[in-house]
DSSP file (Angstrom, degrees, kcal/mol; ACC not computed):
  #  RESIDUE AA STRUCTURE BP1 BP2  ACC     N-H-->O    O-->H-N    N-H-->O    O-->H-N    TCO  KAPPA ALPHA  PHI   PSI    X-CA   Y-CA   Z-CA
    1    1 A X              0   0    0      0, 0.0    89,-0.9     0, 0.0    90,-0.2   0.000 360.0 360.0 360.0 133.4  -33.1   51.2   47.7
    2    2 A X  B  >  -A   89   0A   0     87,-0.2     4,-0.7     1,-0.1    87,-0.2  -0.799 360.0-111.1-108.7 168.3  -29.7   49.4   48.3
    3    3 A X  H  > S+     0   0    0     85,-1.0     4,-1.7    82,-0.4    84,-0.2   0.623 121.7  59.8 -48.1 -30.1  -26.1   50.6   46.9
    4    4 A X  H  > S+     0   0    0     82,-1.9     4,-1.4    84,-0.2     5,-0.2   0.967 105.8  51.2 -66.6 -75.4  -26.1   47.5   44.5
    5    5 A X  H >> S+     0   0    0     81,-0.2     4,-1.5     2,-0.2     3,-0.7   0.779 114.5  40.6 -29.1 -63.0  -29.4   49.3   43.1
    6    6 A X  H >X S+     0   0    0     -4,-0.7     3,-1.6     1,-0.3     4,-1.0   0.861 110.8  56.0 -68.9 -82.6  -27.7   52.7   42.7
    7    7 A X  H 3< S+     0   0    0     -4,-1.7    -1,-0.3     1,-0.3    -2,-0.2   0.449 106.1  47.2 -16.5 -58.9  -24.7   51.4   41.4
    8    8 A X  H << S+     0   0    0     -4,-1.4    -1,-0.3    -3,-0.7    -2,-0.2   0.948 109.3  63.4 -61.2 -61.4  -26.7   49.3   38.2
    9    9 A X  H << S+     0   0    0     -3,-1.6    -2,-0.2    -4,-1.5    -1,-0.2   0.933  84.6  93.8 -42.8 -63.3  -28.5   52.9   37.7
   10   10 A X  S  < S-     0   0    0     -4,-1.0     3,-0.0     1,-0.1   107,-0.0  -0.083  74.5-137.9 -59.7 155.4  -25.0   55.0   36.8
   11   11 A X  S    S+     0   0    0      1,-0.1     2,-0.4     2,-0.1    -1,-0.1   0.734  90.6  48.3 -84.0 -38.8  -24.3   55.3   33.7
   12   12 A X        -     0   0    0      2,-0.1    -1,-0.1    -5,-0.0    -2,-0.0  -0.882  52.8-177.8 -57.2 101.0  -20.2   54.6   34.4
   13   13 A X        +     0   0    0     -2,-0.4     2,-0.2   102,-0.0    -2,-0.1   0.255  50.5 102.2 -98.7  24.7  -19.9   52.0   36.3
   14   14 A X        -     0   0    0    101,-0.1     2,-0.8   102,-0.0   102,-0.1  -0.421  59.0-137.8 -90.6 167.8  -16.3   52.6   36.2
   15   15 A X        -     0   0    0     -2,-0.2     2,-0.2   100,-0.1    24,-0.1  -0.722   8.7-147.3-117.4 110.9  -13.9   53.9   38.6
   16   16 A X        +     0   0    0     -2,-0.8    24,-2.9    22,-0.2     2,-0.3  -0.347  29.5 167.6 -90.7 156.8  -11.4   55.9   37.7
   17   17 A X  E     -b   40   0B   0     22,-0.2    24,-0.3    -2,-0.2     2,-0.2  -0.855  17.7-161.9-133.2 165.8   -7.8   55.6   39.9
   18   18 A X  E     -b   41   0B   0     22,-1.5    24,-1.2    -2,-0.3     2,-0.1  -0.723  36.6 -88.6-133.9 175.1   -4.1   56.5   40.1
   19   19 A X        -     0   0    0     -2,-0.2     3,-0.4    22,-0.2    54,-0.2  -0.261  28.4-118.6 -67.2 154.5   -1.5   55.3   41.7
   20   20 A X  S    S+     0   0    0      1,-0.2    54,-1.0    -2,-0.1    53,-0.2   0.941 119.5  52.2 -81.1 -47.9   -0.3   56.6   45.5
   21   21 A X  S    S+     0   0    0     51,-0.2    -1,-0.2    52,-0.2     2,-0.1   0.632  84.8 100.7 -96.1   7.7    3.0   57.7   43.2
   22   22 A X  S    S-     0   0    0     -3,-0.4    51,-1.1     1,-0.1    52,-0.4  -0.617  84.3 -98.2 -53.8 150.3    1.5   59.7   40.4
   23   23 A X  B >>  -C   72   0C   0     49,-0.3     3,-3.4    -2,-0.1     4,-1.0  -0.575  22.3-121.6 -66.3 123.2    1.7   63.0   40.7
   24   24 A X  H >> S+     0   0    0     47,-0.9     4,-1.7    44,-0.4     3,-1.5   0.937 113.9  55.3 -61.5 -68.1   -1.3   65.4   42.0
   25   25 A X  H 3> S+     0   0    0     44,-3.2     4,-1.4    43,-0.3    -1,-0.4   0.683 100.2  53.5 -54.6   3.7   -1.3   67.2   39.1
   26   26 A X  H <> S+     0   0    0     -3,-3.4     4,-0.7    43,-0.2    -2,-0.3   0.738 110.5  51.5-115.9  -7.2   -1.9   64.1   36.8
   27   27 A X  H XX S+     0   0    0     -3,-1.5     4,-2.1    -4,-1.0     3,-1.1   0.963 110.4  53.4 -41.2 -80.8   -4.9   63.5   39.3
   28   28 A X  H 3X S+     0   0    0     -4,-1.7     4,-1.6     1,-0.3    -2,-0.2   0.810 109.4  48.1 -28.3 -65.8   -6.0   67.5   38.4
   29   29 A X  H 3X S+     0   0    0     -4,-1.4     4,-2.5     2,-0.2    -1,-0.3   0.768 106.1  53.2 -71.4 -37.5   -6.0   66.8   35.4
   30   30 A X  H <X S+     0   0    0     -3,-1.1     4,-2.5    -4,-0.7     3,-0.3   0.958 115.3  45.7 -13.7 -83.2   -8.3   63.1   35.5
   31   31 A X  H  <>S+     0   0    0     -4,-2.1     5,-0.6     1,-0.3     4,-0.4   0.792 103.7  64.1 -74.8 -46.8  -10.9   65.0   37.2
   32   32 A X  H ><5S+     0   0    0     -4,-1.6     3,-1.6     1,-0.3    -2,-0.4   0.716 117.6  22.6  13.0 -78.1  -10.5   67.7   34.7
   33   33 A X  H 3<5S+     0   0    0     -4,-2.5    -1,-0.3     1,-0.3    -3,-0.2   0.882 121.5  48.9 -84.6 -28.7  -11.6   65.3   31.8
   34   34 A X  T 3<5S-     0   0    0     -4,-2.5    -1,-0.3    -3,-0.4    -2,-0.2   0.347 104.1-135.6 -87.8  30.3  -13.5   62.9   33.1
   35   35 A X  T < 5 +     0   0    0     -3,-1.6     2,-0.4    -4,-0.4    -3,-0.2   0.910  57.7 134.0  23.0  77.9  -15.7   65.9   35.2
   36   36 A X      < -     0   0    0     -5,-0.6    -1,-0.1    -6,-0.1     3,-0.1  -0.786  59.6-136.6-140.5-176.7  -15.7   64.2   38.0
   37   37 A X  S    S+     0   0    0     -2,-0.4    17,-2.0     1,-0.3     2,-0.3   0.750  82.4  23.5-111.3 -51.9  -14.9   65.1   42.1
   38   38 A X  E     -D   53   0D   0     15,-0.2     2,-0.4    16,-0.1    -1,-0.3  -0.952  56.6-160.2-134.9 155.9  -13.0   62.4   43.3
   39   39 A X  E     -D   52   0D   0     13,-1.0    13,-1.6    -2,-0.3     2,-0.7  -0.964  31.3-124.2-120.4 161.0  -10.4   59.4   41.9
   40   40 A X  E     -b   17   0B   0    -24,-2.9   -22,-1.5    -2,-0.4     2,-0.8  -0.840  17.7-121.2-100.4 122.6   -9.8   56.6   44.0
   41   41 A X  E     +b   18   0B   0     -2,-0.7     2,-0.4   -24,-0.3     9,-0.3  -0.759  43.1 151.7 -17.1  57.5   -6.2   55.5   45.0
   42   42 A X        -     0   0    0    -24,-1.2     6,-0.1    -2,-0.8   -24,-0.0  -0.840  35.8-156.7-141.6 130.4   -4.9   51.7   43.9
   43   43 A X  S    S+     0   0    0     -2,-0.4   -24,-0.1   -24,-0.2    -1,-0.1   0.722 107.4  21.9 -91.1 -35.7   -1.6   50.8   43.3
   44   44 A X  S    S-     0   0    0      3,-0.1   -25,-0.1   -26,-0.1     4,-0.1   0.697 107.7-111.8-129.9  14.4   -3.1   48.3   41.5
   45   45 A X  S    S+     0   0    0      2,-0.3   -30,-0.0   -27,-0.1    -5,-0.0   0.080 104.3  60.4 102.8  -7.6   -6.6   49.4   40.6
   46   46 A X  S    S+     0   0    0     66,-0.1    67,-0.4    68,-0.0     3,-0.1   0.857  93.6  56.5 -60.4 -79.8   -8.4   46.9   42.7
   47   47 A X  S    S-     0   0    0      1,-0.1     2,-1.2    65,-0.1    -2,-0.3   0.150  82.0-110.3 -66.0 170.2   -7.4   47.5   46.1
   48   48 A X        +     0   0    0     63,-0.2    -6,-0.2     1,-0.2    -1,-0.1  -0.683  41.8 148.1-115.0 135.7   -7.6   50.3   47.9
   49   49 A X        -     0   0    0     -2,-1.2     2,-0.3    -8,-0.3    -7,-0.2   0.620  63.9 -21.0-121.8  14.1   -5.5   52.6   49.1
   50   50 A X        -     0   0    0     -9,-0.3     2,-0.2    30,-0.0    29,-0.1  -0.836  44.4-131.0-174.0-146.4   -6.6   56.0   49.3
   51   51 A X        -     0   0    0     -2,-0.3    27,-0.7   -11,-0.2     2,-0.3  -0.681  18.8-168.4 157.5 125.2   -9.3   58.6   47.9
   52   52 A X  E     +D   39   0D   0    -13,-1.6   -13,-1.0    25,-0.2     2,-0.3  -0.996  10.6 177.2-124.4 130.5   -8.3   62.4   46.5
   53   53 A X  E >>  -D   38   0D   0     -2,-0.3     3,-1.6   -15,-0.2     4,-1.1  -0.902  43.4-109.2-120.6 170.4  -11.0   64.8   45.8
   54   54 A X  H 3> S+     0   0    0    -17,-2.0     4,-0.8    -2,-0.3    -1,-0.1   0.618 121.0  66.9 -58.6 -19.0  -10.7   68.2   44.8
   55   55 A X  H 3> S+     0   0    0      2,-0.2     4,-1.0   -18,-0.2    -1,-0.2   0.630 101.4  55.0 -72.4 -17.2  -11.7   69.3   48.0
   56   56 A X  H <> S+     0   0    0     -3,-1.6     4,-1.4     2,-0.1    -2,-0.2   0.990 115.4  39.0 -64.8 -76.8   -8.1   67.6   49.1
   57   57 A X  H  < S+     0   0    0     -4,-1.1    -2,-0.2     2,-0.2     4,-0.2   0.390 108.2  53.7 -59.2 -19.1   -6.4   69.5   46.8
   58   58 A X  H >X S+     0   0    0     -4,-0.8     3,-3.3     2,-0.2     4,-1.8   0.901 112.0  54.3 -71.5 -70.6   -8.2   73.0   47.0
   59   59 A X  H >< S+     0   0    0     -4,-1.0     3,-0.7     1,-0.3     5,-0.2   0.800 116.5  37.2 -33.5 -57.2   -7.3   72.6   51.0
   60   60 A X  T 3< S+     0   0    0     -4,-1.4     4,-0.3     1,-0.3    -1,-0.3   0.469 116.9  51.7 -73.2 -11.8   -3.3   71.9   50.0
   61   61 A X  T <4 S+     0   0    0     -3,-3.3    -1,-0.3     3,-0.2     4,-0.3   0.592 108.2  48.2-116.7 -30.5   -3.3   74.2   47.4
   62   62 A X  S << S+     0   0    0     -4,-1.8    -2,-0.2    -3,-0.7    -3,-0.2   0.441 120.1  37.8-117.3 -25.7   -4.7   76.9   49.5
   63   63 A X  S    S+     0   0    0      2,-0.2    -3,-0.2    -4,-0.1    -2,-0.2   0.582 132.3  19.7-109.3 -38.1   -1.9   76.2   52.7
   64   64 A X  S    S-     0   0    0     -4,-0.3     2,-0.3     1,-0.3     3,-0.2   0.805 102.0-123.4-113.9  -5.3    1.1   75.5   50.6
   65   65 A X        -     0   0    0     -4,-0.3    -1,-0.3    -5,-0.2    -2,-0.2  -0.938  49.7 -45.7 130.7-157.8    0.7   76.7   47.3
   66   66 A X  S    S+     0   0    0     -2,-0.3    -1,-0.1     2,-0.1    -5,-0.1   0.118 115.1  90.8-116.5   4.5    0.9   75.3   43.6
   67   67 A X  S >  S+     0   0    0     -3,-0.2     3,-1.7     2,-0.2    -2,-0.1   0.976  77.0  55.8 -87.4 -97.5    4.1   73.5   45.0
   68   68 A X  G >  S+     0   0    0      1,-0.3     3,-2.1    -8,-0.2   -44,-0.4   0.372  84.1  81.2 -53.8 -27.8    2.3   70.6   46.0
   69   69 A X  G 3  S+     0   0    0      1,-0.2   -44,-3.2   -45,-0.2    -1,-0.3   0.884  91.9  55.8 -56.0 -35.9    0.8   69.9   42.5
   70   70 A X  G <  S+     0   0    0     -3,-1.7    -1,-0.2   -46,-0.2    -2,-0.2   0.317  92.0 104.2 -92.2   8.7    4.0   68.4   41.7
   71   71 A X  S <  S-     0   0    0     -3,-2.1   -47,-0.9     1,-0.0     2,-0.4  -0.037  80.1 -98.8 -26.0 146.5    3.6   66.0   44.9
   72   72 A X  B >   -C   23   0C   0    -49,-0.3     3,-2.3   -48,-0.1   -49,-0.3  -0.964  33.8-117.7 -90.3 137.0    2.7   62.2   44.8
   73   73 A X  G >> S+     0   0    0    -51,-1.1     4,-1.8    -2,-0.4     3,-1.7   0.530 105.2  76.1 -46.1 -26.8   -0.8   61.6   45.5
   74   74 A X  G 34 S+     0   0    0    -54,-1.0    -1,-0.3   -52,-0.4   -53,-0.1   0.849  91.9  57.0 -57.5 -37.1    0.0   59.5   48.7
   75   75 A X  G <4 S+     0   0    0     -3,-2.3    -1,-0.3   -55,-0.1    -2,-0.2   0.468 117.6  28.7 -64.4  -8.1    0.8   62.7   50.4
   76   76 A X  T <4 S+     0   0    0     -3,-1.7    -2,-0.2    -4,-0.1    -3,-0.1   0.777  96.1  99.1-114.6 -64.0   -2.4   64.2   49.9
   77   77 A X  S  < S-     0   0    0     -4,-1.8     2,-0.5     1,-0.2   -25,-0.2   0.297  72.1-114.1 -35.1 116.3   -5.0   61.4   49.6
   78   78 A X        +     0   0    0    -27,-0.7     3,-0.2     1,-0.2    -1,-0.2  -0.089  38.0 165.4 -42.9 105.7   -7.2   60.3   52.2
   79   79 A X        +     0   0    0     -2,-0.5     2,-0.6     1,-0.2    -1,-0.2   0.676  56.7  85.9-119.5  17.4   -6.5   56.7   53.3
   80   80 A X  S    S+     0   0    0      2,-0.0    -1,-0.2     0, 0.0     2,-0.2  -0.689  75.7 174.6 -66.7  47.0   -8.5   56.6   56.6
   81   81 A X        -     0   0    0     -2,-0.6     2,-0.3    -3,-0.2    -2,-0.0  -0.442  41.5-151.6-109.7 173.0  -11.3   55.8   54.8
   82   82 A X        +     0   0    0     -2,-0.2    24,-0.4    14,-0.1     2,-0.3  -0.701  27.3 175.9-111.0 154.5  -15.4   54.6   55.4
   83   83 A X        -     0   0    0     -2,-0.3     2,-0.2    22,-0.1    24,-0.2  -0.857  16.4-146.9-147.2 176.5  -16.5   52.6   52.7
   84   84 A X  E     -e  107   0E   0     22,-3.2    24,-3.1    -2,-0.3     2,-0.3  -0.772  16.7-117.8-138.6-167.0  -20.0   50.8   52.4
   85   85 A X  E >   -e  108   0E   0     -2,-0.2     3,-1.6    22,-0.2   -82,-0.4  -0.938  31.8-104.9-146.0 164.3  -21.1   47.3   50.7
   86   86 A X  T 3  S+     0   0    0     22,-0.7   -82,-1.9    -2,-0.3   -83,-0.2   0.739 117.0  62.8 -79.1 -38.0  -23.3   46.9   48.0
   87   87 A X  T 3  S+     0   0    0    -84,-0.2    -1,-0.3   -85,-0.1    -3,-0.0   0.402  79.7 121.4 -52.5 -10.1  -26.2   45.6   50.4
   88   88 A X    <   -     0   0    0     -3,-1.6   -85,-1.0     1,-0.1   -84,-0.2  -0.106  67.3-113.2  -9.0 115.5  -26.2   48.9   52.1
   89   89 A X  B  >  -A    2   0A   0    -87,-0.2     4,-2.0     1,-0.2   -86,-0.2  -0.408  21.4-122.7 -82.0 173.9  -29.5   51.3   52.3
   90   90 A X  H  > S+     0   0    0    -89,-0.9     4,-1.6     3,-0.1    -1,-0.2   0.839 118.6  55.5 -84.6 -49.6  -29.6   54.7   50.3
   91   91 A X  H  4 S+     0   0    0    -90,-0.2     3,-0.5     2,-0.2     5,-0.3   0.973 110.1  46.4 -51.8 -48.9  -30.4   56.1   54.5
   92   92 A X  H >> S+     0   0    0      1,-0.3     4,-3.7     2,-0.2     3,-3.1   0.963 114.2  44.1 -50.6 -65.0  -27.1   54.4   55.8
   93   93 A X  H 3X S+     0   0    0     -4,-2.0     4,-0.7     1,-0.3    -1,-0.3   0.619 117.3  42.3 -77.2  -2.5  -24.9   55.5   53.2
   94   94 A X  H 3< S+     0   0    0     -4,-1.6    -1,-0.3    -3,-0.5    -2,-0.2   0.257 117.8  51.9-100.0  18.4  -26.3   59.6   53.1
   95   95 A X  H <> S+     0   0    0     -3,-3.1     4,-1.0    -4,-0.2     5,-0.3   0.538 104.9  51.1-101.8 -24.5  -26.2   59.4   56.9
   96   96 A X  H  X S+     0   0    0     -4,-3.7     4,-1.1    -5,-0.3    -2,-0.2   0.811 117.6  41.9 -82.9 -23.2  -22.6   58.1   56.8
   97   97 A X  H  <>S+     0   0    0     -4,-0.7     5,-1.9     1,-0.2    -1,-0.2   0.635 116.7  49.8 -97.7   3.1  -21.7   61.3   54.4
   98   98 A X  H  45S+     0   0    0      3,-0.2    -2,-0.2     2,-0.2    -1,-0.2   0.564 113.0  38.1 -54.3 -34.6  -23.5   63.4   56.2
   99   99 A X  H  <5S+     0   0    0     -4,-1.0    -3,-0.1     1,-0.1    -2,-0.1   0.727 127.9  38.4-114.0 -32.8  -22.4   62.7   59.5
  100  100 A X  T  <5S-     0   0    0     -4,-1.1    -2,-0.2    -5,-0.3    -3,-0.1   0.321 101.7-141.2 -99.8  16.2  -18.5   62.3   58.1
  101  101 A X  T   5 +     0   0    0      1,-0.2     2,-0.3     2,-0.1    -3,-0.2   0.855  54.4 122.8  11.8  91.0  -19.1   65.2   55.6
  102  102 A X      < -     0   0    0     -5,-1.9    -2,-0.2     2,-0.1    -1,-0.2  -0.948  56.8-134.9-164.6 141.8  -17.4   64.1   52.5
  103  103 A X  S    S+     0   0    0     -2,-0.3    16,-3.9    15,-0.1    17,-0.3   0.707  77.5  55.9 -43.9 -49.9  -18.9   63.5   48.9
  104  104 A X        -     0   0    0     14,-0.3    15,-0.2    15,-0.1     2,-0.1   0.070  57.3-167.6-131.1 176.8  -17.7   60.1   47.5
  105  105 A X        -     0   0    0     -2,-0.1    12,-1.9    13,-0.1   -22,-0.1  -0.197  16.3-140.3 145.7  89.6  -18.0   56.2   49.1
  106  106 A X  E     - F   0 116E   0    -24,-0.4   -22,-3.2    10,-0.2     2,-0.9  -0.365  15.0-136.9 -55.1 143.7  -16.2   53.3   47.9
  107  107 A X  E     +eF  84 115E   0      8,-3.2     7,-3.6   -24,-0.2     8,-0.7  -0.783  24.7 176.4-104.2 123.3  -17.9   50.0   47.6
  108  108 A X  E     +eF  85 113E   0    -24,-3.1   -22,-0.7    -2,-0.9     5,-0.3  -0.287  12.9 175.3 -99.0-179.2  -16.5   47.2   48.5
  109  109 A X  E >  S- F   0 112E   0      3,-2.9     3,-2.1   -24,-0.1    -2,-0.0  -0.714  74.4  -3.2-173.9 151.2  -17.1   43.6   48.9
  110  110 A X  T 3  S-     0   0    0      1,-0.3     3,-0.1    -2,-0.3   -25,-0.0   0.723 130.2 -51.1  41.9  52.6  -15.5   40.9   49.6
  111  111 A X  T 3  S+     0   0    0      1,-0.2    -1,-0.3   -63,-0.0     2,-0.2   0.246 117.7  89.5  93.7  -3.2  -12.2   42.9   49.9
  112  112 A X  E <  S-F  109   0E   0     -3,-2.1    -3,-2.9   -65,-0.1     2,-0.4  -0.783  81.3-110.8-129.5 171.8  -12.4   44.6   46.8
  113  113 A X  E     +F  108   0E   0    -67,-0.4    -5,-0.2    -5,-0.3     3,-0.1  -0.722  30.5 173.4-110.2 128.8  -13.9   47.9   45.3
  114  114 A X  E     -     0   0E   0     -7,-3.6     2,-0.3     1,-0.4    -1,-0.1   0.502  68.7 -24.0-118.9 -10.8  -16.9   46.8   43.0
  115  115 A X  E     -F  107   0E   0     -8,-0.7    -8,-3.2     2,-0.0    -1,-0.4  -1.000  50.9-122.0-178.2-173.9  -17.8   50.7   42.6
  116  116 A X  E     -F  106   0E   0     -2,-0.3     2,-0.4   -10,-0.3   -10,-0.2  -0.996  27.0-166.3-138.8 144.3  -17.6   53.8   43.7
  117  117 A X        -     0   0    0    -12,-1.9     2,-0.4    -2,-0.4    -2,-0.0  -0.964   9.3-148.5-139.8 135.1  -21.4   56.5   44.6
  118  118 A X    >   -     0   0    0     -2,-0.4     3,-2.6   -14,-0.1     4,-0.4  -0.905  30.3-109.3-111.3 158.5  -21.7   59.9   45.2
  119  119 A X  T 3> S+     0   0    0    -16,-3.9     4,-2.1    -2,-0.4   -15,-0.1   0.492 124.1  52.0 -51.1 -19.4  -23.8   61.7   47.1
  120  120 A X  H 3> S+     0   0    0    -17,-0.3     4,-1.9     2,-0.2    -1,-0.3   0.901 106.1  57.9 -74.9 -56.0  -25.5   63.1   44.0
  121  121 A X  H <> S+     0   0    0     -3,-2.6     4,-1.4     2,-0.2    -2,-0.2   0.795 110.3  43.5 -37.6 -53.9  -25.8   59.3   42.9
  122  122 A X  H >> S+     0   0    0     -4,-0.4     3,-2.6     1,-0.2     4,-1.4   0.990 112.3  54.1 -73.8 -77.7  -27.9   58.5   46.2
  123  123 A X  H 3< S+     0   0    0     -4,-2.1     4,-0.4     1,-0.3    -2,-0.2   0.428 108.9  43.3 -42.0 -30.7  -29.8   61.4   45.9
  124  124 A X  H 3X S+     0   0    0     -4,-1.9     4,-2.5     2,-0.2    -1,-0.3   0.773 117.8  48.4 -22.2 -65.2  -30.9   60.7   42.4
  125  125 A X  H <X S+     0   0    0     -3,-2.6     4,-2.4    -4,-1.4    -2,-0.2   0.824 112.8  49.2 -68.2 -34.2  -31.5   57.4   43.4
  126  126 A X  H  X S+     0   0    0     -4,-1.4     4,-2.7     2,-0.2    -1,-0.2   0.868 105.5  51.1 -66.9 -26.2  -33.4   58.6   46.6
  127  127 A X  H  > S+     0   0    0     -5,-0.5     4,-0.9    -4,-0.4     5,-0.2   0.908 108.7  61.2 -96.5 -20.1  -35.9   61.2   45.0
  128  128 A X  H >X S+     0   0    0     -4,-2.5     3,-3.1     2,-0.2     4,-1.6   0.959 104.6  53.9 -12.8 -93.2  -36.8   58.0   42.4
  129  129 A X  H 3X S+     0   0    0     -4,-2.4     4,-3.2     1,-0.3    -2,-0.2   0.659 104.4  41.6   5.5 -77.6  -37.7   56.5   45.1
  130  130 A X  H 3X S+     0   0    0     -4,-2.7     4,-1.0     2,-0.2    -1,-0.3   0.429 108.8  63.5 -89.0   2.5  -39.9   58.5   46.6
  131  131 A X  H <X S+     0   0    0     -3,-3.1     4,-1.8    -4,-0.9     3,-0.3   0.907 111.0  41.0 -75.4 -74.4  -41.6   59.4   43.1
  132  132 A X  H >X S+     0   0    0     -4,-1.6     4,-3.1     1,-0.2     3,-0.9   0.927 107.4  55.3 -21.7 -64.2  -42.5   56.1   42.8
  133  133 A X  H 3X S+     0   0    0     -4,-3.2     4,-4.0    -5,-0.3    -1,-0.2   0.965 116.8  45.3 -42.9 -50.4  -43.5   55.6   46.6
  134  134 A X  H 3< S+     0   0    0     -4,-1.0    -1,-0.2    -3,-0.3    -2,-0.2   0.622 104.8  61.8 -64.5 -26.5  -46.0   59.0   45.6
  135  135 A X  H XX S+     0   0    0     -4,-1.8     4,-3.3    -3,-0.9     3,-0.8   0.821 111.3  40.6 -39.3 -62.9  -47.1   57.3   42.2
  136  136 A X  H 3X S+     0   0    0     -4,-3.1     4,-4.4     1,-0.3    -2,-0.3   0.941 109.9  54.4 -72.2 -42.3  -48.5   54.6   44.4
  137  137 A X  H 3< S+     0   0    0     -4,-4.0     4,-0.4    -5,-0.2    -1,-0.3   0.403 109.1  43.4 -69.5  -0.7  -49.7   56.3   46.6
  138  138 A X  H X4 S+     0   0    0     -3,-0.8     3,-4.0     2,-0.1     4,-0.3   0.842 111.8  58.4 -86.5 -82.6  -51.9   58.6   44.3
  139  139 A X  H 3<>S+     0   0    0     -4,-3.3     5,-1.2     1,-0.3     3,-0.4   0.682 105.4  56.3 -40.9 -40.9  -52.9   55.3   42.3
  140  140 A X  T ><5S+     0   0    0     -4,-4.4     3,-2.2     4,-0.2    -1,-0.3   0.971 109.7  36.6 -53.9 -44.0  -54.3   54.1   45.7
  141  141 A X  T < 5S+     0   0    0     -3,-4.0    -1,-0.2    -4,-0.4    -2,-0.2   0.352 110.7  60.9-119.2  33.1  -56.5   56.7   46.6
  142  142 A X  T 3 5S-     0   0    0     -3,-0.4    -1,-0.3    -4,-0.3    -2,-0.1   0.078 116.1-112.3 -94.4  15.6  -57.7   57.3   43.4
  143  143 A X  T < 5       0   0    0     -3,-2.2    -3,-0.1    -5,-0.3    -2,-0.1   0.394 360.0 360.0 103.1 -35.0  -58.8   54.0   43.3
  144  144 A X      <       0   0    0     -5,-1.2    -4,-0.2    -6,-0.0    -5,-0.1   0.284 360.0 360.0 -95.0 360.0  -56.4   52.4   40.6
């Protein structure tokens, strides 16, 4: 299974973002309604310029306080980031959050973010997968 595949599968295919100068807390609140883990970082909602998850914000919250909520997102947000491309296996991209232990994996292509998968997403996508594969592989050697 490639990333394009997982992608088509979610149910959202949207992303939600803020701005590097929004405020941390108006992030909090974003993943707060939409339940979600991470928003993505676009000054103008294509490009990218960062990634915040709640695990960014637990960390900062946890050394400096409740302080920091009232921050712009730029200071906290990851913007060192690994990204994948829609031709991408479901192995690549869980060895690449695996190895870089982080949730969340923009996709780009051709310079722009066409989506965004979490690890939950792949996994989903993976144990499909292998239901199927096990499907067939019954139907063979019963004969059908």
């Amino acid at each position: 299974m490639i990333v394009a595949q997982i992608l088509k599968s979610k149910a959202d295919v949207g992303v939600v973002s803020v701005k590097p100068t929004d405020h941390v807390n108006d992030a909090v609140r974003l993943l707060s309604e939409k339940r979600i883990g991470t928003v993505v970082v676009s000054q103008d909602g294509q490009s990218l310029d960062g990634i915040l998850s709640e695990r960014d914000i637990v960390r900062e919250m946890g050394s400096r306080g409740v302080a920091c909520l009232n921050e712009p997102v730029s200071g906290m947000m990851t913007s060192k980031l690994i990204t994948c491309g829609p031709h991408d296996s479901a192995d690549t991209v869980l060895e690449l959050m695996t190895n870089g232990r982080f949730r969340h994996l923009p996709v780009m292509e051709n310079g722009k973010m066409i989506g965004l998968i979490s690890i939950g997403d792949v996994v989903k996508a993976r144990l499909s997968e292998l239901s199927m594969e096990k499907d067939a592989l019954e139907g063979m050697i019963m004969g059908h």
